[in-house]
FIKOL-143123 format. One record per residue: residue number from 0; chain; x, y, z of N, C-alpha, C in turn. Coordinates in pm, 1 decimal, padded with zeros to 6 digits. Layout:
- NUM_A_X_Y_Z_X_Y_Z_X_Y_Z
...
end
This chain:
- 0_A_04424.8_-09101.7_08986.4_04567.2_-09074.7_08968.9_04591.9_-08998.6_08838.2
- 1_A_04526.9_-09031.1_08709.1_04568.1_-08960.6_08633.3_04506.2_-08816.1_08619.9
- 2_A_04408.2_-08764.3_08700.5_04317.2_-08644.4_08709.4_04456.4_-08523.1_08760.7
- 3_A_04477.0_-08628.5_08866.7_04609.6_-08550.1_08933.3_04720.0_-08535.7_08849.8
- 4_A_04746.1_-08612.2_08782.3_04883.5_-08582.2_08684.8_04862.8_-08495.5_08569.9
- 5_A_04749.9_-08500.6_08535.0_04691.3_-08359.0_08407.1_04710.5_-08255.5_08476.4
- 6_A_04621.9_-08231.1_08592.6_04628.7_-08096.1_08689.0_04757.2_-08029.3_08678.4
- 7_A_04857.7_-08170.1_08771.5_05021.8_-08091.5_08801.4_05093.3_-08051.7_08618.6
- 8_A_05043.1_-08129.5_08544.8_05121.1_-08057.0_08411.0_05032.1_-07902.8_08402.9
- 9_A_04940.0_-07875.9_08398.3_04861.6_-07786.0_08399.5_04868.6_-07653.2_08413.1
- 10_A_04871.1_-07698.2_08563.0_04962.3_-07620.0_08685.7_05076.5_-07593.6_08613.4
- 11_A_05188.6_-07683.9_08587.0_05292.5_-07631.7_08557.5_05336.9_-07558.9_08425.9
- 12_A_05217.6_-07603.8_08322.1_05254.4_-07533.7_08235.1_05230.8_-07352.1_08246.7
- 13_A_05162.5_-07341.2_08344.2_05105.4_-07182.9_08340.3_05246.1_-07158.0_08414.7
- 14_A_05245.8_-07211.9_08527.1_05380.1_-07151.5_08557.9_05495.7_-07127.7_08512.3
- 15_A_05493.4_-07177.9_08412.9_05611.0_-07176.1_08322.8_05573.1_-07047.7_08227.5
- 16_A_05455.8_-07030.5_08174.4_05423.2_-06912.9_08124.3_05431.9_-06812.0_08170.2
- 17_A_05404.9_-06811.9_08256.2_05405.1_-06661.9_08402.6_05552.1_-06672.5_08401.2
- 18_A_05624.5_-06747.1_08442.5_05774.6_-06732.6_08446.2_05825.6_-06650.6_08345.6
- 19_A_05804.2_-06719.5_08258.0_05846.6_-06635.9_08133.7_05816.9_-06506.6_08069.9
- 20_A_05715.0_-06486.6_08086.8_05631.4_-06340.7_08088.9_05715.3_-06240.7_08197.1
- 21_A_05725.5_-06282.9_08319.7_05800.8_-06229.0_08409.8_05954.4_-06226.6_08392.0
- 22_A_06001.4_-06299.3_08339.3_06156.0_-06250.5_08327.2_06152.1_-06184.3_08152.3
- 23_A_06057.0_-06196.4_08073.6_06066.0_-06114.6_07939.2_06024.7_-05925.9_08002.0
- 24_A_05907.2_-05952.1_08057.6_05933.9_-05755.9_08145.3_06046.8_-05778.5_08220.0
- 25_A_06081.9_-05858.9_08292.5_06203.4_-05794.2_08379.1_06307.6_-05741.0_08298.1
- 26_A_06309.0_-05823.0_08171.7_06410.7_-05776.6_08093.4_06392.2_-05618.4_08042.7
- 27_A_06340.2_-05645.9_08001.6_06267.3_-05476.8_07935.2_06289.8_-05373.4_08045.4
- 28_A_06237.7_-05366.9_08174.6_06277.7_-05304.5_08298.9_06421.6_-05287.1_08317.5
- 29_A_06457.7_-05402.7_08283.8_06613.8_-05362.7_08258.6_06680.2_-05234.6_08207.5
- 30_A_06633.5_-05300.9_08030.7_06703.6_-05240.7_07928.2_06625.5_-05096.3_07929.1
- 31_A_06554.0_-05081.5_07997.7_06504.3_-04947.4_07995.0_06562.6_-04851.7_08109.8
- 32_A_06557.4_-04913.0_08242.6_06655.2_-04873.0_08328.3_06785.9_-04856.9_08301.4
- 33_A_06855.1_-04938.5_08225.2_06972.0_-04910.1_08169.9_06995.7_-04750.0_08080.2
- 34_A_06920.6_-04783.9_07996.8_06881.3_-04635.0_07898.3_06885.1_-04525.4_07997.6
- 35_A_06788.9_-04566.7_08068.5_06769.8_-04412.1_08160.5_06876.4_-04376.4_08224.5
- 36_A_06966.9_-04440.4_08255.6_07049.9_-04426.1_08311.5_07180.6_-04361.2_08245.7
- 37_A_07198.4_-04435.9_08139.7_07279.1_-04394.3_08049.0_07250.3_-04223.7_07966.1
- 38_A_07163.3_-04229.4_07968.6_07091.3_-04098.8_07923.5_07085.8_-03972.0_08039.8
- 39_A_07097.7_-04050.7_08195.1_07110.4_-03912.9_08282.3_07230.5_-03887.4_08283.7
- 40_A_07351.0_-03997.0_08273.5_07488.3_-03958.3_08271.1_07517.4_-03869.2_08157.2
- 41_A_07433.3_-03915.2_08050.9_07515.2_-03822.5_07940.4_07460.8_-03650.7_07955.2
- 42_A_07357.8_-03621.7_08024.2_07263.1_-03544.8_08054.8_07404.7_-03460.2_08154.9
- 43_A_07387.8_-03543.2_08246.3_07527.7_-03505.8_08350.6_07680.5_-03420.7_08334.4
- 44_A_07694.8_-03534.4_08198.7_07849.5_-03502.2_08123.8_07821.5_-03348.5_08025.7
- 45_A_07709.1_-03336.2_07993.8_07739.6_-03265.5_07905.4_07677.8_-03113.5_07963.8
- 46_A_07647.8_-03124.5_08129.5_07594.7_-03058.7_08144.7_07732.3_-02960.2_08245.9
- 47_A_07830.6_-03051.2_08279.7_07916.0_-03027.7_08335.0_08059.7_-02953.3_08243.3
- 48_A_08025.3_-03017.7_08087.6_08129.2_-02936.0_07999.6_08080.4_-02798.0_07961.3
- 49_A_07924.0_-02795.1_07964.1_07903.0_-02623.7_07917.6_07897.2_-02539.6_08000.8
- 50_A_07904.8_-02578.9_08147.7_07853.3_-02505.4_08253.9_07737.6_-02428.0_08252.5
- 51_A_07623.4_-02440.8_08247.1_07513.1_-02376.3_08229.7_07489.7_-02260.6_08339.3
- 52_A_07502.7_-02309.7_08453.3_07464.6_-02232.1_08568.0_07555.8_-02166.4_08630.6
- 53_A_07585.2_-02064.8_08699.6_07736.4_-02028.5_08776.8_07716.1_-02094.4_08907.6
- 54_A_07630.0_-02139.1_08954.8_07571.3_-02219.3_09064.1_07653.5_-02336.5_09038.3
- 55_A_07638.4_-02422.8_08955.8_07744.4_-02515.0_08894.7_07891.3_-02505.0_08920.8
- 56_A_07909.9_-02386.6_08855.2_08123.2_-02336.9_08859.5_08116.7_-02279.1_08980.6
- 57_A_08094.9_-02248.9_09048.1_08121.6_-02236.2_09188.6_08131.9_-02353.9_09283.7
- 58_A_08051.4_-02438.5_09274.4_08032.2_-02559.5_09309.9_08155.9_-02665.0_09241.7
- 59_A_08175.5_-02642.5_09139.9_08284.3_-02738.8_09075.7_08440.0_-02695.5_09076.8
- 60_A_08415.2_-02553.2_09134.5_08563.0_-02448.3_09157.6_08572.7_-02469.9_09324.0
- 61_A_08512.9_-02510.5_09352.8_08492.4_-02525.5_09543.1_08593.1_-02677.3_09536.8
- 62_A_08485.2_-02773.8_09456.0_08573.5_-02917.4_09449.0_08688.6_-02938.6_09389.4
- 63_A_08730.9_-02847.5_09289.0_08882.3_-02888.4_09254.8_08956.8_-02804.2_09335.7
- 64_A_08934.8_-02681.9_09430.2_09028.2_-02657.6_09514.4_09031.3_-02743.7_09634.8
- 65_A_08936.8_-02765.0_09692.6_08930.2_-02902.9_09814.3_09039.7_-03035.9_09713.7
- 66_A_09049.5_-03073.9_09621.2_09084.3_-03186.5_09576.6_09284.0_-03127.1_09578.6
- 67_A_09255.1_-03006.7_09563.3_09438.3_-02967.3_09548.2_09452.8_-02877.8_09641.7
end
Protein backbone atom coordinates (compact mmCIF):
# COMPACT_ATOMS: atom_id res chain seq x y z
CA UNK A 1 0.00 0.00 0.00
CA UNK A 2 2.47 2.46 0.64
CA UNK A 3 4.63 1.59 -2.74
CA UNK A 4 1.36 2.68 -4.34
CA UNK A 5 0.91 5.91 -2.56
CA UNK A 6 4.69 7.15 -3.35
CA UNK A 7 4.04 6.14 -7.07
CA UNK A 8 0.52 8.21 -7.24
CA UNK A 9 2.42 11.35 -5.54
CA UNK A 10 5.09 10.75 -8.11
CA UNK A 11 2.98 10.44 -10.84
CA UNK A 12 1.41 13.43 -9.77
CA UNK A 13 4.03 15.48 -9.09
CA UNK A 14 5.37 15.28 -12.80
CA UNK A 15 2.10 16.03 -13.84
CA UNK A 16 1.89 18.91 -12.24
CA UNK A 17 5.23 19.88 -13.76
CA UNK A 18 4.26 19.15 -17.31
CA UNK A 19 1.14 21.15 -16.52
CA UNK A 20 2.90 23.90 -15.77
CA UNK A 21 5.54 23.90 -18.34
CA UNK A 22 2.57 23.64 -20.69
CA UNK A 23 0.50 26.49 -19.73
CA UNK A 24 4.01 28.73 -19.12
CA UNK A 25 4.61 28.08 -23.37
CA UNK A 26 1.08 28.40 -23.89
CA UNK A 27 1.48 31.60 -22.44
CA UNK A 28 4.34 32.79 -24.42
CA UNK A 29 2.40 31.42 -27.67
CA UNK A 30 0.10 33.74 -26.62
CA UNK A 31 1.92 36.83 -25.98
CA UNK A 32 3.71 36.27 -29.06
CA UNK A 33 0.69 35.65 -31.16
CA UNK A 34 -0.65 38.62 -29.74
CA UNK A 35 2.50 40.74 -30.90
CA UNK A 36 2.22 39.34 -34.23
CA UNK A 37 -0.80 40.33 -34.55
CA UNK A 38 -0.66 43.60 -33.31
CA UNK A 39 2.30 44.27 -35.46
CA UNK A 40 0.36 43.05 -38.80
CA UNK A 41 -2.39 45.54 -37.95
CA UNK A 42 -0.08 48.25 -37.49
CA UNK A 43 1.74 46.98 -40.72
CA UNK A 44 -1.95 47.22 -42.22
CA UNK A 45 -2.78 50.80 -40.81
CA UNK A 46 0.06 52.31 -41.92
CA UNK A 47 0.12 50.75 -45.03
CA UNK A 48 -3.31 51.98 -45.89
CA UNK A 49 -2.43 55.82 -44.83
CA UNK A 50 0.57 56.03 -47.38
CA UNK A 51 -0.91 54.19 -50.09
CA UNK A 52 2.03 52.52 -51.45
CA UNK A 53 0.59 50.78 -54.40
CA UNK A 54 -2.14 52.26 -56.89
CA UNK A 55 -3.33 48.63 -56.81
CA UNK A 56 -4.29 49.61 -53.23
CA UNK A 57 -6.28 53.17 -54.21
CA UNK A 58 -8.11 51.63 -56.69
CA UNK A 59 -9.14 48.95 -54.56
CA UNK A 60 -9.92 51.34 -51.60
CA UNK A 61 -11.65 53.99 -54.23
CA UNK A 62 -13.84 50.90 -55.51
CA UNK A 63 -14.88 50.39 -51.56
CA UNK A 64 -15.76 53.79 -50.55
CA UNK A 65 -17.84 54.22 -53.66
CA UNK A 66 -19.74 50.76 -53.09
CA UNK A 67 -20.09 52.05 -49.31
CA UNK A 68 -21.84 55.58 -50.70
Amino acid sequence: MELGVERLLVVGCLLFVVGCWLFVVGCWLFVICCWLFVIRYWLMVSQLSSFPSPGLKICCAVKLKLLV
